[in-house]
Backbone of each chain as ProteinMPNN parsed JSONL, in Angstrom:
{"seq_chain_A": "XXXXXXXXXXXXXXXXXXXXXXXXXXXXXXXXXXXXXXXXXXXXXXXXXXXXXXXXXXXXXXXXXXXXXXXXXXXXXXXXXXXXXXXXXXXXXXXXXXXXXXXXXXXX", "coords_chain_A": {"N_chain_A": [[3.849, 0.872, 21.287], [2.47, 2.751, 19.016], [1.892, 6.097, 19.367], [-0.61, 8.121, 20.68], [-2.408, 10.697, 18.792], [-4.771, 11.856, 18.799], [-5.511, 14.06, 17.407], [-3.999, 14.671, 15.24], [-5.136, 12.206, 13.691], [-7.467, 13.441, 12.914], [-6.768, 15.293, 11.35], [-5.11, 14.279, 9.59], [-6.95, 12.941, 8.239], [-8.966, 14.374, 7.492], [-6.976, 15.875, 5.416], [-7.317, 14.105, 3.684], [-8.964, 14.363, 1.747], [-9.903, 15.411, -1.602], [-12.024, 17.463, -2.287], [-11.957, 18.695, 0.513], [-9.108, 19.264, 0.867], [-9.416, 21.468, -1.497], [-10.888, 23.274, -0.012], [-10.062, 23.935, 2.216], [-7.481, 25.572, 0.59], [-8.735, 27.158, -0.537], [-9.436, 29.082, 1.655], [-7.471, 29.171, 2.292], [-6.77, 31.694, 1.422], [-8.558, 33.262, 2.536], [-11.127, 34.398, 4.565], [-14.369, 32.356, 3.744], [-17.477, 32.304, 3.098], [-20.392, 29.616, 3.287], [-21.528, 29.152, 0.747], [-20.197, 30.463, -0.809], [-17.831, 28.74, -0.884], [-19.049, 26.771, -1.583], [-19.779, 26.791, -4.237], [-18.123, 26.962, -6.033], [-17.644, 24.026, -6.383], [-18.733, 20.891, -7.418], [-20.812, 19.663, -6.542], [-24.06, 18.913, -4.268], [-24.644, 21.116, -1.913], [-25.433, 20.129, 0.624], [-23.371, 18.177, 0.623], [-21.159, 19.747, 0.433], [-21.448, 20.74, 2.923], [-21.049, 18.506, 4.975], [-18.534, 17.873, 4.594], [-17.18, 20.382, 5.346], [-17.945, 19.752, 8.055], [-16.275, 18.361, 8.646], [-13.813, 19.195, 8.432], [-14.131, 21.059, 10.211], [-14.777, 19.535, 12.601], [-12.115, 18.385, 13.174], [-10.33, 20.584, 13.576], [-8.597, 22.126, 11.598], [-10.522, 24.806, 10.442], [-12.688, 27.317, 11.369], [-16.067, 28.314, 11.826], [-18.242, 30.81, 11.77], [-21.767, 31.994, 12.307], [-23.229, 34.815, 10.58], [-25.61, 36.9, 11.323], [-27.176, 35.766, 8.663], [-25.462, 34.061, 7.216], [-23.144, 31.905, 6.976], [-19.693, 32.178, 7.976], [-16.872, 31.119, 6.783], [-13.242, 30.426, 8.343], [-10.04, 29.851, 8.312], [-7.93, 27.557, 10.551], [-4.667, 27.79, 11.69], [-3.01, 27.111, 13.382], [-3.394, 23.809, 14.077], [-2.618, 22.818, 11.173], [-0.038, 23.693, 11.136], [0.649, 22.286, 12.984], [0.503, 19.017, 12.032], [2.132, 19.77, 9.48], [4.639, 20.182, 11.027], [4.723, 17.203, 12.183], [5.808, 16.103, 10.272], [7.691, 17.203, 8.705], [9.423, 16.459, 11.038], [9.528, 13.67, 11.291], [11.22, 13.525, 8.556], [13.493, 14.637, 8.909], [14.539, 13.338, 10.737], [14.978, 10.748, 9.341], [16.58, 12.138, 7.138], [18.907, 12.062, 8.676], [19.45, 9.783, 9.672], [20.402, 9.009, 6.934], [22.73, 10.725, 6.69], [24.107, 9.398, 8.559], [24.543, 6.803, 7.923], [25.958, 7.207, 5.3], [28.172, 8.081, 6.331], [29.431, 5.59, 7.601], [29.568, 4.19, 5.348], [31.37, 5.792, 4.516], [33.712, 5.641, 5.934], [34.056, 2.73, 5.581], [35.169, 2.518, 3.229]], "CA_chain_A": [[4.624, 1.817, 20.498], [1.583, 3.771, 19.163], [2.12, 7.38, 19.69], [-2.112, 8.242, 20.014], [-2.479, 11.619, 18.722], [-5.982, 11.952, 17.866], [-5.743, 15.346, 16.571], [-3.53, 14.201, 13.585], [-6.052, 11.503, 12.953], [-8.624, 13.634, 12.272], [-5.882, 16.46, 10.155], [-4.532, 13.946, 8.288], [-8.213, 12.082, 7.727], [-9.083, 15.412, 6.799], [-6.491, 15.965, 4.202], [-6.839, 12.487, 2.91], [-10.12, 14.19, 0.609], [-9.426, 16.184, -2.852], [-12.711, 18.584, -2.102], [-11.237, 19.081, 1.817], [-8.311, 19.949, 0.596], [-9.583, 22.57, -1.937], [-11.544, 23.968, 0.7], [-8.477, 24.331, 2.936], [-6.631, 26.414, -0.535], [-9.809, 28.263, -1.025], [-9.927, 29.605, 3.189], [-5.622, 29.661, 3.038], [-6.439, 32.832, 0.3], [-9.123, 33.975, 3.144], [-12.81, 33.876, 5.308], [-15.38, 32.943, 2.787], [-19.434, 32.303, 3.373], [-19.605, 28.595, 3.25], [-22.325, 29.226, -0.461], [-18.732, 31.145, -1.836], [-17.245, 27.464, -1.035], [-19.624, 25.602, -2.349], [-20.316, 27.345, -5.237], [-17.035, 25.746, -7.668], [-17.908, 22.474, -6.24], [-19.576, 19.902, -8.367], [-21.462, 18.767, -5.52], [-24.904, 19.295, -3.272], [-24.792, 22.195, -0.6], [-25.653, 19.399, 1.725], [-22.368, 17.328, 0.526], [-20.002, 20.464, 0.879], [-21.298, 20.737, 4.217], [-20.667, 17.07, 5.404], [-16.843, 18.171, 4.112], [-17.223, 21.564, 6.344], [-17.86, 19.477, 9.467], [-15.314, 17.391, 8.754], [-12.45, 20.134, 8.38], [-14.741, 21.689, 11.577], [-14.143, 18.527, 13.712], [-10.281, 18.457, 12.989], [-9.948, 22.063, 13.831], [-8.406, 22.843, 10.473], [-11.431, 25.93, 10.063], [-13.432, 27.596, 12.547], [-17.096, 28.352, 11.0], [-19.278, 31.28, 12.902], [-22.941, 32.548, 11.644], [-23.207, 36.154, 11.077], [-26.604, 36.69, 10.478], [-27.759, 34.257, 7.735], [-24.653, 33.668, 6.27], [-22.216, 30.869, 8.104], [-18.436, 32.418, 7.779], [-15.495, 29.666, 7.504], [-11.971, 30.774, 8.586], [-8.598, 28.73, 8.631], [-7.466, 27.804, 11.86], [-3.571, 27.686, 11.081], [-2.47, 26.298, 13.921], [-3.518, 22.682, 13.501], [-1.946, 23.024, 9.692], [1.17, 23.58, 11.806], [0.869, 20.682, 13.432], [0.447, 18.464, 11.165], [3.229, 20.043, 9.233], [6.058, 19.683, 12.118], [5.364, 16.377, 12.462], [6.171, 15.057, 9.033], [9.112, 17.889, 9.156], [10.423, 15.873, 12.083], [10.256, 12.103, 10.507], [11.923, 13.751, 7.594], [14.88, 15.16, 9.458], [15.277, 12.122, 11.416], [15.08, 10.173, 8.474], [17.889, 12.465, 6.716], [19.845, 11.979, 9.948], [19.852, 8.62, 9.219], [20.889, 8.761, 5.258], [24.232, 10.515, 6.744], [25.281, 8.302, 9.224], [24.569, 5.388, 6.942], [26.538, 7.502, 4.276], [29.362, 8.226, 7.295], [29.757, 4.522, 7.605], [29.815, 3.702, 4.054], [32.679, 6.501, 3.82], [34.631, 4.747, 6.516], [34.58, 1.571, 5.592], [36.033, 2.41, 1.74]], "C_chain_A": [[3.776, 2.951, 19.901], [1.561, 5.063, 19.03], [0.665, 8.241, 19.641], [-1.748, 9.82, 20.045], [-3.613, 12.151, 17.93], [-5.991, 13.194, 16.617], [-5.253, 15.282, 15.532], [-3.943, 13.231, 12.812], [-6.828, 12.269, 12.178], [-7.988, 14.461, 11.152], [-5.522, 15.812, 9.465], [-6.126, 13.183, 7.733], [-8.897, 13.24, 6.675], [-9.057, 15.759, 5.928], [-6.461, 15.144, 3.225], [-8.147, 12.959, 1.211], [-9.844, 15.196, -0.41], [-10.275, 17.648, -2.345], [-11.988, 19.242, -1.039], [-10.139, 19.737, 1.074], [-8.237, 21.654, -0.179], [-10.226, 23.389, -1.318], [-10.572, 24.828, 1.936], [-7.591, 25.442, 1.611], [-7.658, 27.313, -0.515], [-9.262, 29.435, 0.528], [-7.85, 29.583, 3.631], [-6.153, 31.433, 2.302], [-7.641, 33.916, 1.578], [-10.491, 33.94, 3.763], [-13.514, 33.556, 3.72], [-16.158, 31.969, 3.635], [-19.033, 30.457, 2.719], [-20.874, 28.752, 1.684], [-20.736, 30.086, -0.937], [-18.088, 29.839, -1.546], [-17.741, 26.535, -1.749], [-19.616, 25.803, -4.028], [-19.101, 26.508, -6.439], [-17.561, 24.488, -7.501], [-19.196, 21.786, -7.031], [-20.358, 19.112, -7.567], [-22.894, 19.632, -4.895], [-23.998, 20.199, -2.443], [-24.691, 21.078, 0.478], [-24.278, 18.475, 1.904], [-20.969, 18.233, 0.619], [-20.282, 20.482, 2.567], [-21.049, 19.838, 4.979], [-18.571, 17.662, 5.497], [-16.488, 19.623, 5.069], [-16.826, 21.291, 7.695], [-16.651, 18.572, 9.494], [-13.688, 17.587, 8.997], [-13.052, 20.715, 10.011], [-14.114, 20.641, 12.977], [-12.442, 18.568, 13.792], [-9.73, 19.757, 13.333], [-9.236, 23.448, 12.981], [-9.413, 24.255, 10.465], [-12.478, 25.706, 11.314], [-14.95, 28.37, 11.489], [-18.159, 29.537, 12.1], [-20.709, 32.162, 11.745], [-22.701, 34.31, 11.631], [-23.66, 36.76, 10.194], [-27.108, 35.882, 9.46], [-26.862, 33.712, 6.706], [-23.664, 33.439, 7.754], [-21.024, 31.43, 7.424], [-17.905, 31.665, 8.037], [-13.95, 30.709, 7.319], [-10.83, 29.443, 9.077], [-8.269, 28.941, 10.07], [-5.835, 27.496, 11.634], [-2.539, 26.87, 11.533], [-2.179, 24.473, 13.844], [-3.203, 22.41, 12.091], [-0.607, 22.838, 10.18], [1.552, 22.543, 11.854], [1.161, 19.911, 12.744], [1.861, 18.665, 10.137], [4.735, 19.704, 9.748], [5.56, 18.176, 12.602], [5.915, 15.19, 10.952], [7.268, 15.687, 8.695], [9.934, 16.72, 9.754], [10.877, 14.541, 11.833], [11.135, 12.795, 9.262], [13.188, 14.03, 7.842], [15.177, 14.041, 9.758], [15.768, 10.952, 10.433], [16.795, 10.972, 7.315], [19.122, 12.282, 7.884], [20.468, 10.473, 9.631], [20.641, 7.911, 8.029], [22.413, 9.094, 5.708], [25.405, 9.807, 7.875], [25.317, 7.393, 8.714], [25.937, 5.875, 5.963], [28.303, 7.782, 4.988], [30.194, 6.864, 7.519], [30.033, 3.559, 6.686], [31.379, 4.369, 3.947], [34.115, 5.724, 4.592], [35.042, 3.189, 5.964], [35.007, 1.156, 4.005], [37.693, 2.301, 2.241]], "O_chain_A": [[4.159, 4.096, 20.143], [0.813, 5.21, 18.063], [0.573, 9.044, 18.713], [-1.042, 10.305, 20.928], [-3.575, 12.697, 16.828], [-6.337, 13.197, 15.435], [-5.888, 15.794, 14.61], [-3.559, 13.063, 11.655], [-6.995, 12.03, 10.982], [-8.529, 14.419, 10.047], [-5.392, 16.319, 8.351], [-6.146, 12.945, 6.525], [-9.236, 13.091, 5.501], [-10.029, 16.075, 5.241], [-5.843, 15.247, 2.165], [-8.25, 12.35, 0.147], [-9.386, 16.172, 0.184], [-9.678, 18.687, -2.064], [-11.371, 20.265, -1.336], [-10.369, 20.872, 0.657], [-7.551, 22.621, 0.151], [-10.323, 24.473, -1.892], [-10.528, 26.001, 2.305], [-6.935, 26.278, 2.233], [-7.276, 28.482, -0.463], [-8.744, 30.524, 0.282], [-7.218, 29.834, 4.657], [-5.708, 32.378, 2.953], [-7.575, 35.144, 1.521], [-11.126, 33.088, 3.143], [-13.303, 34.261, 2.733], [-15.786, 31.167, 4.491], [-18.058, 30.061, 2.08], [-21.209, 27.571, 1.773], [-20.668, 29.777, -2.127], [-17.371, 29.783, -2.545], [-17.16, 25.669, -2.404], [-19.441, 24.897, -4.842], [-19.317, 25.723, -7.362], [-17.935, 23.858, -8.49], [-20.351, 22.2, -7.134], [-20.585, 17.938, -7.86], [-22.904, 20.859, -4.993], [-22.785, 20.02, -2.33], [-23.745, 21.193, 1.257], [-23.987, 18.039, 3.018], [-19.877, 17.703, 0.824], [-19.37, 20.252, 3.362], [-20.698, 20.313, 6.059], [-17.756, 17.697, 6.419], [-15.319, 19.739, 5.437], [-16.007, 21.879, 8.401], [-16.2, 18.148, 10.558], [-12.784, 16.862, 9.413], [-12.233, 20.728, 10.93], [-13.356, 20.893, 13.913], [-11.846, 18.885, 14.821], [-8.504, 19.867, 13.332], [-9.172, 24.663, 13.168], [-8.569, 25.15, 10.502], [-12.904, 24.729, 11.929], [-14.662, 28.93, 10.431], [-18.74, 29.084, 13.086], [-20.509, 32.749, 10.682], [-22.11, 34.931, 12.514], [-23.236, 37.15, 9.106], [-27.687, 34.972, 10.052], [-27.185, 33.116, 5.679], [-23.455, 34.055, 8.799], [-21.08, 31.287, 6.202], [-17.974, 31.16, 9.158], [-13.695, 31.488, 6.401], [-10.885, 28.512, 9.88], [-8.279, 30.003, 10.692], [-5.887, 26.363, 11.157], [-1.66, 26.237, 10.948], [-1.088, 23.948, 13.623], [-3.783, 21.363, 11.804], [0.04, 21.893, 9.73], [2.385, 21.897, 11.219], [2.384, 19.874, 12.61], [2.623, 17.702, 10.046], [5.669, 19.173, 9.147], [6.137, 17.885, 13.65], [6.226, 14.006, 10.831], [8.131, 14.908, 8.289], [10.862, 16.14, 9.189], [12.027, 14.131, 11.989], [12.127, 12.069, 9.185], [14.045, 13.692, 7.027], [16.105, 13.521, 9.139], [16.785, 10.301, 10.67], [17.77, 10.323, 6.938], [20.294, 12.47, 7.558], [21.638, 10.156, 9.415], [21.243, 6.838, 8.001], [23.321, 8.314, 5.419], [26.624, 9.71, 8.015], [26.36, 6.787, 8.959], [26.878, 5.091, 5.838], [29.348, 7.703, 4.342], [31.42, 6.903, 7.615], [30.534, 2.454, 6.891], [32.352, 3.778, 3.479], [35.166, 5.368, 4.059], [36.163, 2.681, 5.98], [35.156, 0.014, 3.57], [38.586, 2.21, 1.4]]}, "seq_chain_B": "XXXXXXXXXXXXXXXXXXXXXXXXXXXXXXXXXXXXXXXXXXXXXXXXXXXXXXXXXXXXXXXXXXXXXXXXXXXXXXXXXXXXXXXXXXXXXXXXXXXXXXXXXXXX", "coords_chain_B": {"N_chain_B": [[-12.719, 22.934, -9.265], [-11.328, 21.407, -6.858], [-8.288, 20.045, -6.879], [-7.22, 17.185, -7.986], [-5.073, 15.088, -6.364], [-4.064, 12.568, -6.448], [-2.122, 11.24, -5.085], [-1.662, 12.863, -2.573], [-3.673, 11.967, -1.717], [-4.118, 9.76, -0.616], [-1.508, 9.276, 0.671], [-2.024, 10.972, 2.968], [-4.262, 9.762, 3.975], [-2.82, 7.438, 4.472], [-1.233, 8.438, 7.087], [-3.188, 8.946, 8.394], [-3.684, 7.36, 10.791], [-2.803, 5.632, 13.972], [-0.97, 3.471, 14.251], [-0.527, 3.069, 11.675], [1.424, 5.705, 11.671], [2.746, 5.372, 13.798], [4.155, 3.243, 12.589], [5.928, 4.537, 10.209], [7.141, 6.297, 11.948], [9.289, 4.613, 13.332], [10.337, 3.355, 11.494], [12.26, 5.76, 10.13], [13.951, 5.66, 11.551], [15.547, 3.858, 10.729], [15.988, 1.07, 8.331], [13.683, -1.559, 8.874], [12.339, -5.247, 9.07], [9.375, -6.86, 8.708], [8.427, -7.872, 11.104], [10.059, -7.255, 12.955], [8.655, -4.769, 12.971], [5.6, -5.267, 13.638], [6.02, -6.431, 16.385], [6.412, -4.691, 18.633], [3.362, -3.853, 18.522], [0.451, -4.316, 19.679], [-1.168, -6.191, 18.305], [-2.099, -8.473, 15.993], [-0.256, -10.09, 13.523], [-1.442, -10.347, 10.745], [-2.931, -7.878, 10.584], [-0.992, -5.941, 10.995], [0.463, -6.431, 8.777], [-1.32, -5.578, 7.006], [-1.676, -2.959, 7.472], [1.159, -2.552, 6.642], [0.459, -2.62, 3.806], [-0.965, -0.362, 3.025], [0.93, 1.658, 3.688], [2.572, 0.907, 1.84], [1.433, 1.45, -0.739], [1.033, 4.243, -0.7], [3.281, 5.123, -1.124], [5.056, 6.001, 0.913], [6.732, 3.832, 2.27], [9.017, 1.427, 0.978], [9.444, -2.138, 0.224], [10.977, -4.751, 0.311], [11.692, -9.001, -0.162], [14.44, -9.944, 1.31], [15.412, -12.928, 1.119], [13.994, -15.133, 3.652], [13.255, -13.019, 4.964], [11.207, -10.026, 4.741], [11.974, -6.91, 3.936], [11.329, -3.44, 5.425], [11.696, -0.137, 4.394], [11.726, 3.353, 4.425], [10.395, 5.878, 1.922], [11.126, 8.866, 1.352], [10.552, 11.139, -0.104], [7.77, 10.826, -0.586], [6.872, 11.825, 1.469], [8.105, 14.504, 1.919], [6.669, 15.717, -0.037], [3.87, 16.022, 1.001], [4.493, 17.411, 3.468], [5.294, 19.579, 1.926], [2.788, 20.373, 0.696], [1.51, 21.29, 2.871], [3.251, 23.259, 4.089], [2.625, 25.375, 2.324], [0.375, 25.916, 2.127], [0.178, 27.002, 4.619], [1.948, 29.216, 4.471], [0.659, 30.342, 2.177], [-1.846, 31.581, 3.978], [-0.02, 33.279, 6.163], [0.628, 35.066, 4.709], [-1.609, 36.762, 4.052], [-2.388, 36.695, 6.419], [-0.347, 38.695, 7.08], [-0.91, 41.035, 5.096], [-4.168, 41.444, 5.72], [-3.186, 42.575, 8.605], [-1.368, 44.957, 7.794], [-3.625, 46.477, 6.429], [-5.527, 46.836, 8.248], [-3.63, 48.269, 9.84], [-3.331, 50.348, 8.637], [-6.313, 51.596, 8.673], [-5.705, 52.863, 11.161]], "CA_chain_B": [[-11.913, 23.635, -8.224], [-10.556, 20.883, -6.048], [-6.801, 19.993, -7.51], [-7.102, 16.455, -7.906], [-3.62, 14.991, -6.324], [-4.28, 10.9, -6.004], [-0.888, 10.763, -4.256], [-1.818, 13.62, -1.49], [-4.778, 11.852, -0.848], [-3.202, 8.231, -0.237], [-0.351, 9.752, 1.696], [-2.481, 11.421, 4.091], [-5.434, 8.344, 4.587], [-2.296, 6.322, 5.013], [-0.953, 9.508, 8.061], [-4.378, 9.345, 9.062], [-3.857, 6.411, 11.452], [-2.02, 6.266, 14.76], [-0.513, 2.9, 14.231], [0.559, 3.812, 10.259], [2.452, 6.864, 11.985], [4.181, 4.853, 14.828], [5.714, 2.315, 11.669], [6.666, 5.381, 9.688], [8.08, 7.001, 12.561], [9.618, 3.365, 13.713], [11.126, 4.001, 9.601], [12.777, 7.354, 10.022], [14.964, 5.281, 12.2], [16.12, 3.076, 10.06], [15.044, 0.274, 7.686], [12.911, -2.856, 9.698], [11.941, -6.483, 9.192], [8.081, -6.945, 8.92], [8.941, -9.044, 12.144], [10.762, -6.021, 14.045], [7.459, -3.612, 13.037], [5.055, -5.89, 14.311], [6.749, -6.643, 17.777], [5.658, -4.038, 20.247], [2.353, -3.709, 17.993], [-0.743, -4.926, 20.199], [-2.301, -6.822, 16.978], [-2.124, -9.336, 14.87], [0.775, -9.728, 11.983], [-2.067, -9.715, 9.356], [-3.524, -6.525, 10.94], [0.241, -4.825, 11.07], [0.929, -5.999, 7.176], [-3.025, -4.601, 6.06], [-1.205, -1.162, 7.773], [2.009, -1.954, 5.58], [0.482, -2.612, 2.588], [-1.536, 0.883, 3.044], [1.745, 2.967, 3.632], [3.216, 0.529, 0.602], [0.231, 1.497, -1.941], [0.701, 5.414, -0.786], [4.499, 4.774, -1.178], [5.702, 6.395, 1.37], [7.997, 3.281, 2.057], [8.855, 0.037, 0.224], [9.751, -3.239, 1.192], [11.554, -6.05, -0.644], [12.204, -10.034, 0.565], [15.869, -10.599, 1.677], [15.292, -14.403, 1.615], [12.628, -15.401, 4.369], [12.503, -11.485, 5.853], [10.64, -9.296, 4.305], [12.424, -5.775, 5.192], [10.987, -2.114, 4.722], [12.079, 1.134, 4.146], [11.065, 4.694, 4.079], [10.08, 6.056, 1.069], [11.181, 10.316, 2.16], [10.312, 11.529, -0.827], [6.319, 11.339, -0.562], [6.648, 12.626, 3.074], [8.595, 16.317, 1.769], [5.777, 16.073, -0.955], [2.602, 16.327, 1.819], [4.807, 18.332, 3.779], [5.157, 20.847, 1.136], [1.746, 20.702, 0.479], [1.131, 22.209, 4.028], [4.065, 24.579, 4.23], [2.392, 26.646, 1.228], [-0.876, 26.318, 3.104], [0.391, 27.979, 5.744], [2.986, 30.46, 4.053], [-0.524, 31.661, 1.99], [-2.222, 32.452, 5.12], [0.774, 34.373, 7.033], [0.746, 36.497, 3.967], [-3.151, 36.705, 4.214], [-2.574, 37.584, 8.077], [-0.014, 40.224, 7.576], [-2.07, 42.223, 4.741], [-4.855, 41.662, 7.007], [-2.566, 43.374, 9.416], [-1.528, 46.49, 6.952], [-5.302, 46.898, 6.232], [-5.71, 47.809, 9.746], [-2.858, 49.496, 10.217], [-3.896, 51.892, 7.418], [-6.875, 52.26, 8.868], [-6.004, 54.082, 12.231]], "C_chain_B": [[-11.359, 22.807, -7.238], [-9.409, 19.915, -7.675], [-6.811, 18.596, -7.341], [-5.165, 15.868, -7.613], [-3.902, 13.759, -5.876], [-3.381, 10.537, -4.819], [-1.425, 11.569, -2.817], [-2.475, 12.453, -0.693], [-4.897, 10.446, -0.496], [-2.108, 8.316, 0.725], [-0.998, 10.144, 2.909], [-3.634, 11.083, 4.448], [-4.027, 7.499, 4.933], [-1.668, 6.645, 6.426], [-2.192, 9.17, 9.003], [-4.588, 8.082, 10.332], [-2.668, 5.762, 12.574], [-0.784, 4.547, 14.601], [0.61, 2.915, 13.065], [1.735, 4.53, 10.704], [3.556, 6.083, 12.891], [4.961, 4.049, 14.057], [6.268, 3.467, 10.697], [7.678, 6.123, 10.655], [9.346, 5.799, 13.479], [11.023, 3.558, 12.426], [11.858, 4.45, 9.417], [13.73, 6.729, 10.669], [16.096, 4.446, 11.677], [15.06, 2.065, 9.222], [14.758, -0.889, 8.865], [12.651, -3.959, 9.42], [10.055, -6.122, 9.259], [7.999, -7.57, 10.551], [8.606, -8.113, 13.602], [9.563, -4.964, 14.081], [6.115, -4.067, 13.828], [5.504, -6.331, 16.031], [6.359, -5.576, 18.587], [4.105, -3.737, 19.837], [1.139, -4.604, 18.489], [-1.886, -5.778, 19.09], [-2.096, -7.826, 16.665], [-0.778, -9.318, 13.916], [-0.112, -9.92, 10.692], [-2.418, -8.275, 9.592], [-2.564, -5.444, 10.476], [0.272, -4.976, 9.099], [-0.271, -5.677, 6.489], [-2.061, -3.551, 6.108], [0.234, -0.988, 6.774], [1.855, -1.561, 4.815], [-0.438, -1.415, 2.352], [-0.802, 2.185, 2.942], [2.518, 2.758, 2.002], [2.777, 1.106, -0.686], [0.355, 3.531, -2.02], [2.116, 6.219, -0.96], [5.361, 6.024, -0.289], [6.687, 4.845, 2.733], [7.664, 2.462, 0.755], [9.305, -1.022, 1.003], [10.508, -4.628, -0.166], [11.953, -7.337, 0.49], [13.383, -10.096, 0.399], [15.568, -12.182, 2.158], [14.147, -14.721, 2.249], [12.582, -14.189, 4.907], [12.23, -10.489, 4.572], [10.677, -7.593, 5.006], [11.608, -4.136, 4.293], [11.588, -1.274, 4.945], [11.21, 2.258, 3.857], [11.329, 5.135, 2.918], [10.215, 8.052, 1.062], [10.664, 10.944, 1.105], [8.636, 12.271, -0.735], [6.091, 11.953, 0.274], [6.924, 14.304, 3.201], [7.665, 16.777, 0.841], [4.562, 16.391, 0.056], [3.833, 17.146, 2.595], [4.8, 20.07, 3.245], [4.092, 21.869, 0.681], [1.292, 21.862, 1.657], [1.468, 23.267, 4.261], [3.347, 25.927, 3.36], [1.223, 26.732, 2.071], [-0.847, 27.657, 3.801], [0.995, 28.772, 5.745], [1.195, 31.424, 3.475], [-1.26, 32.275, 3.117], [-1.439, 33.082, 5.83], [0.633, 35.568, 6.136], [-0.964, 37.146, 4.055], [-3.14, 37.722, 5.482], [-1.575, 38.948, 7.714], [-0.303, 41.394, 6.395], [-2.964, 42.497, 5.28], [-4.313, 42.926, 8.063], [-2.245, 45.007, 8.993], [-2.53, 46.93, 6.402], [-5.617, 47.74, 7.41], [-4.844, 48.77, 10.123], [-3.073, 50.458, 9.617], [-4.536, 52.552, 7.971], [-7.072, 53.451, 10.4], [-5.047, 55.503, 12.266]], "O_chain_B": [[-10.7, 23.511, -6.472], [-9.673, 19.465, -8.79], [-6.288, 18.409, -6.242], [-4.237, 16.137, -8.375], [-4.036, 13.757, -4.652], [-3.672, 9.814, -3.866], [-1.613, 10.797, -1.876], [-2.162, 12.021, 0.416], [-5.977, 10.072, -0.037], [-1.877, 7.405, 1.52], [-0.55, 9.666, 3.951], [-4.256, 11.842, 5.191], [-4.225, 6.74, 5.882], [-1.444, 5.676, 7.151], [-2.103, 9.15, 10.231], [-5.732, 7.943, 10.765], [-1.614, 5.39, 12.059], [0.368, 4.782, 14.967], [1.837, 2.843, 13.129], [2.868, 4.219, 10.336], [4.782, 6.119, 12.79], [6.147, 3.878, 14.341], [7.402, 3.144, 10.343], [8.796, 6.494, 10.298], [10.199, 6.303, 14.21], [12.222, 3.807, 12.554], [12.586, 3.988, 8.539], [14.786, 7.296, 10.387], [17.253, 4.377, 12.092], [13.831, 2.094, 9.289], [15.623, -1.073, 9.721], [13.062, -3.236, 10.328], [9.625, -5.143, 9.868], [6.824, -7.478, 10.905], [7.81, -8.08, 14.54], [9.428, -4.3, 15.108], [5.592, -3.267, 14.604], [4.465, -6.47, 16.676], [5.74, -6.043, 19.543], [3.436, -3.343, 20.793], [0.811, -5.567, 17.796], [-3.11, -5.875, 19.177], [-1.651, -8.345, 17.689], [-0.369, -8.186, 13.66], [0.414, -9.678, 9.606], [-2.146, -7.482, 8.69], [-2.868, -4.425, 9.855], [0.154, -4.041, 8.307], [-0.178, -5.495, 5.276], [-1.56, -3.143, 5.06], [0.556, 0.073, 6.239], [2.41, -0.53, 4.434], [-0.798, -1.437, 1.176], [-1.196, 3.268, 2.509], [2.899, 3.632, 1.223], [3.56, 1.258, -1.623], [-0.055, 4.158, -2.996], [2.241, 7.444, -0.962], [6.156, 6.805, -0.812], [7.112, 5.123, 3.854], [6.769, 2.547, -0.086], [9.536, -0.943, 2.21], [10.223, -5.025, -1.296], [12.372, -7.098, 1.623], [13.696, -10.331, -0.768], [15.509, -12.549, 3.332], [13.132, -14.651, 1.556], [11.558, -14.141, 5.588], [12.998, -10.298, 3.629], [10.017, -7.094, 5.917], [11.435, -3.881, 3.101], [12.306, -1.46, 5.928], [10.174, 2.19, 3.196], [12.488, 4.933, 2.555], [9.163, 8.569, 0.686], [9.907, 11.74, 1.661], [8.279, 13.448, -0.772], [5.162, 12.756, 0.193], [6.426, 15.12, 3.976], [7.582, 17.993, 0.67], [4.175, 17.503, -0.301], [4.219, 17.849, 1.661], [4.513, 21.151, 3.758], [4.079, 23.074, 0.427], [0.855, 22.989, 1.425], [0.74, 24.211, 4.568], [3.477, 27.119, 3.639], [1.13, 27.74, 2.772], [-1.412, 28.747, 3.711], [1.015, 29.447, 6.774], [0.687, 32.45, 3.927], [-1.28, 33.504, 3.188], [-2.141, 33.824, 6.516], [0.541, 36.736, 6.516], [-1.038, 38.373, 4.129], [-3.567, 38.867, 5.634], [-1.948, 40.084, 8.008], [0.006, 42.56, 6.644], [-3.075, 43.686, 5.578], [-4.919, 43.981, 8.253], [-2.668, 46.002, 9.58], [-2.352, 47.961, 5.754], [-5.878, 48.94, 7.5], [-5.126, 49.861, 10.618], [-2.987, 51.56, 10.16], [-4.254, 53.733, 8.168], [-7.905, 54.312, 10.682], [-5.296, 56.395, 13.077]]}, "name": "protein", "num_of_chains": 2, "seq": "XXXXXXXXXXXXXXXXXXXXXXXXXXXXXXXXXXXXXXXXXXXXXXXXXXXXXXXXXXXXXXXXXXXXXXXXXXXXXXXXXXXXXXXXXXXXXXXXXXXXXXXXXXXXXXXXXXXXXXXXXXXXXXXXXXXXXXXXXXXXXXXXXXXXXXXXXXXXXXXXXXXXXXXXXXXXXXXXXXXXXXXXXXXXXXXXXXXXXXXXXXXXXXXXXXXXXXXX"}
């Protein structure tokens, strides 16, 4: 039954972390230098970047050098994703509330 | 600067796992039997109720004993809550992309 869809392993593994996430809100508002990410964080340079590769692997943000400063950008698509499929249990799941509620009405 | 949200980040470690997703999306269908969720599930029935008691704890269902079955339910609520989370995600970056876009257009 299963349904393997690695890529929403790693997007929702992703989202599962408080920093990740604020790093994802920071890079929805626009590119920044990954020292303009780190910089609120209450953490090592070396421990935002662990959290970099981790949004990097998942495809959430695309990261390119340019010159001595590493640029991170949202990738939006995979956000999508992730999005339409918890959309889609939700519908199906309201689908379900009114035929339950269709069969309640009948059988008053 | 990261938005502490306990619930996000329980909802989407409990997403983060392809078996979790096939009993939530198993869910959306209706309510189940611990019994009926386990049954096409290549595992164990401790293995499957670790994975309940992971979606149970991030409450996106519940579960109560009817006598000797132990039945669950979806929980839709937490599911339009990480949904929502994403949708804004991805609403701030369209608006992102299409100033982006009237930036450039300005400039030719």
């Amino acid at each position: 039954m299963p349904n393997y869809q690695p890529d929403l392993d790693q997007v929702f593994h992703a989202l599962a972390d408080p920093t990740r996430r604020a790093i994802v809100e920071r890079l929805t508002r626009g590119p920044a230098s990954v020292s303009e990410l780190a910089a609120p964080m209450a953490m090592s340079l070396a421990a935002v970047m662990q959290h970099l590769q981790v949004l990097e692997d998942s495809h959430l943000m695309r990261s390119e050098k340019r010159g001595r400063v590493r640029m991170c950008t949202m990738a939006p698509d995979v956000l999508a994703r992730a999005e339409a499929w918890l959309g889609e249990r939700r519908r199906f799941w309201s689908t379900q509330l009114d035929q339950l509620g269709d069969i309640l009405g009948e059988d008053e």
